[in-house]
C-alpha positions as CSV (number, residue, x, y, z in Angstrom):
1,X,-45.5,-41.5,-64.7
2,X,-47.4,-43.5,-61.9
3,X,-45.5,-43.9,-58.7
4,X,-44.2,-47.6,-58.6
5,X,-43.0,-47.3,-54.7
6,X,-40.2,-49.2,-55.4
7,X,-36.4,-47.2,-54.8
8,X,-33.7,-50.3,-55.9
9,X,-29.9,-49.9,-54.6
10,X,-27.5,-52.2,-56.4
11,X,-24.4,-53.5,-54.9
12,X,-20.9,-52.2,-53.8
13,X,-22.1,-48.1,-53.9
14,X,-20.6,-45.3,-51.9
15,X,-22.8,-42.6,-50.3
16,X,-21.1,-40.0,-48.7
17,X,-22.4,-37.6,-45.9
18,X,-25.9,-36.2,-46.7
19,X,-26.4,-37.6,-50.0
20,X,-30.5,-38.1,-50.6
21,X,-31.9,-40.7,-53.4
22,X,-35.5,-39.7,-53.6
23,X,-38.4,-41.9,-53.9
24,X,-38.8,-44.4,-57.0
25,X,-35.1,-44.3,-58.1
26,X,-33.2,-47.3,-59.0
27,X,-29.2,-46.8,-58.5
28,X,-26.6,-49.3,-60.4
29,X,-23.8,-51.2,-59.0
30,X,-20.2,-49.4,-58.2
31,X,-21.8,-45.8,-58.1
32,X,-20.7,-42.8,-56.0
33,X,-22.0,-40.1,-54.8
34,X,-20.1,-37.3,-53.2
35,X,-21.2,-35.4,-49.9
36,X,-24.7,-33.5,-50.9
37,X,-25.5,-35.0,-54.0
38,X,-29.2,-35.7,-54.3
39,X,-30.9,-36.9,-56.8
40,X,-34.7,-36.7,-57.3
41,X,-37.9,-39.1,-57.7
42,X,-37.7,-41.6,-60.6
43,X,-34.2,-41.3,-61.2
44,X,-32.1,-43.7,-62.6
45,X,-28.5,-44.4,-62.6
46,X,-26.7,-46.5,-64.3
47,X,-23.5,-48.8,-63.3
48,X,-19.8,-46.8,-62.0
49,X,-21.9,-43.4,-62.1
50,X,-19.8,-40.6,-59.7
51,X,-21.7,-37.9,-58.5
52,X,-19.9,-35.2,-57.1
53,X,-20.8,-33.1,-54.2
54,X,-23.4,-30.8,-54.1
55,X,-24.6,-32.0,-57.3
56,X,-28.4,-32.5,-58.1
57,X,-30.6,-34.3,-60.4
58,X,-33.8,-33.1,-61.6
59,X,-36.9,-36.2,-61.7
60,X,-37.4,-38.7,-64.1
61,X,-33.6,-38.1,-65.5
62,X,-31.3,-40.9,-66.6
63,X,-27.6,-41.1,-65.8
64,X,-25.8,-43.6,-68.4
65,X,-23.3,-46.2,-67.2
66,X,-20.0,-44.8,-66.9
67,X,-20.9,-41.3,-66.8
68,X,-19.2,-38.5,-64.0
69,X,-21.2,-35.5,-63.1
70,X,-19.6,-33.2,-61.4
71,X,-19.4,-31.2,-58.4
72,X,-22.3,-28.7,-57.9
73,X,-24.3,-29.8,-61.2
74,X,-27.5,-29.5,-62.2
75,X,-29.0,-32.5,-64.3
76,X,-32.0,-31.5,-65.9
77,X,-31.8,-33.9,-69.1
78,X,-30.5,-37.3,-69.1
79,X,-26.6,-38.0,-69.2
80,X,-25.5,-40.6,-71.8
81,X,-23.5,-43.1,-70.9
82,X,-19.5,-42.1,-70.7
83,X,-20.5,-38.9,-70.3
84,X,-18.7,-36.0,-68.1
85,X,-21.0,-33.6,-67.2
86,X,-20.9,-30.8,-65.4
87,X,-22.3,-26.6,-65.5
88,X,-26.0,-25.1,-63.7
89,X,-27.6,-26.8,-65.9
90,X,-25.3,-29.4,-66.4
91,X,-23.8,-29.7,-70.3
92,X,-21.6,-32.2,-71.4
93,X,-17.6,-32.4,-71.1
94,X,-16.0,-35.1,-72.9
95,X,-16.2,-38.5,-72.5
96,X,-15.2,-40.0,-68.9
97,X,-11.8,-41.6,-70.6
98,X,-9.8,-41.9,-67.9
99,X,-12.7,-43.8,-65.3
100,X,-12.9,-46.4,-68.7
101,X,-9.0,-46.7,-68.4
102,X,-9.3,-47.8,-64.6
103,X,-12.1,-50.1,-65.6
104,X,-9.9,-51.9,-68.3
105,X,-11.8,-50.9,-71.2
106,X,-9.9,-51.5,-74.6
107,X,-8.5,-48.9,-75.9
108,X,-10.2,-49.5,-78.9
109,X,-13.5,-49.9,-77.7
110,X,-12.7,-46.3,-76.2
111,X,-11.8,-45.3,-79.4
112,X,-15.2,-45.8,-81.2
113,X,-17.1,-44.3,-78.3
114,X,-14.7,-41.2,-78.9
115,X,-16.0,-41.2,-82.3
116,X,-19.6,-41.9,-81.7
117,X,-19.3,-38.8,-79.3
118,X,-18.5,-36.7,-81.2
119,X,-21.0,-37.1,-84.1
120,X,-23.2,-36.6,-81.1
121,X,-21.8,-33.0,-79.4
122,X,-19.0,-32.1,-81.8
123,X,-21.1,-32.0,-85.0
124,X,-23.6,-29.8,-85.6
125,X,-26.3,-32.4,-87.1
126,X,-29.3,-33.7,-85.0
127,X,-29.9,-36.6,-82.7
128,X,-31.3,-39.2,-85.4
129,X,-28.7,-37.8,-88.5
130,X,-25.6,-38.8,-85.2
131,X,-27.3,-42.0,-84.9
132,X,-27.4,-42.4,-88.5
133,X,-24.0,-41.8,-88.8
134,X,-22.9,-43.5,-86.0
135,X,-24.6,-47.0,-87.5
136,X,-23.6,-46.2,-90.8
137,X,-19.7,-46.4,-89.8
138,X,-19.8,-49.8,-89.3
139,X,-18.6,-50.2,-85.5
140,X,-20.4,-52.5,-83.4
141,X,-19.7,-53.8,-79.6
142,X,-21.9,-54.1,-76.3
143,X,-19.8,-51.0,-74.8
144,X,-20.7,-48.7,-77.9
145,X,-24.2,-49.8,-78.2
146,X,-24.4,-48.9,-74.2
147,X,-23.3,-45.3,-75.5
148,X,-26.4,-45.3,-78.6
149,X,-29.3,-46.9,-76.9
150,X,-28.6,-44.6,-73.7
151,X,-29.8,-41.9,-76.3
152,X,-32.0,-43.7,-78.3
153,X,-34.1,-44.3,-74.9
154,X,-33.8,-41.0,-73.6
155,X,-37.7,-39.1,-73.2
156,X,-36.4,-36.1,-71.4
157,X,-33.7,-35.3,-73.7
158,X,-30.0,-35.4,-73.5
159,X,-27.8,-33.0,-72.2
160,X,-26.3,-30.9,-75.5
């Protein structure tokens, strides 16, 4: 990927001692990162992202909206949105539940992400037959469709 030279910092973030965001990055609005966390050229987070300390992220990943990694992790894939990851390399962990409670997400809404997830990690189908599935059960809302095109658009592959 060429070098754009452009690293973008959105609004009302937290960076704790020693963090590092590389060169070419673009970080959401409402993210944190923890004392040590780094993450590398062409990164990308998304919106309310924590990242704990000592954690890292390889280039080029992507960190969906909503998504916790945490401390001492190593991203080497991208991180759906919702996501809680953590591990060396980092593997996924549930869905970050409780940070959509404190951001007044419907329990609904949290309901069908639960489910999407699952045909993602809990099943043991591919990433197009989860998709499949997921679009074949009907559910349809901004937040859910976050969760789906945050994997649809994923080149380095999601963390599994």
């Amino acid at each position: 990927m060429q070098d754009n030279s452009l690293t973008k910092i959105g609004s009302n973030n937290l960076f704790m001692a020693y963090t590092h965001v590389a060169h070419d990055c673009i970080v959401g609005n409402h993210c944190i990162m923890a004392n040590n966390a780094s993450i590398a050229g062409h990164v990308h987070v998304g919106d309310h992202v924590i990242i704990g300390g000592m954690s890292g992220v390889h280039q080029f990943c992507h960190i969906g909206a909503h998504s916790f990694i945490a401390a001492n992790a190593l991203v080497l894939k991208d991180v759906p949105a919702y996501v809680m990851a953590s591990g060396h390399p980092a593997k996924p962990f549930g869905l970050n539940s409780e940070g959509l409670k404190r951001r007044g997400f419907d329990s609904g809404i949290i309901l069908s992400i639960k489910r999407a997830y699952k045909e993602i990690y809990r099943k043991k189908q591919s990433i197009d037959d989860a998709l499949m599935a997921i679009s074949a059960q009907g559910e349809s809302s901004p937040e859910l469709e976050l969760f789906t095109h945050s994997i649809e658009k994923s080149t380095r592959g999601i963390i599994r």
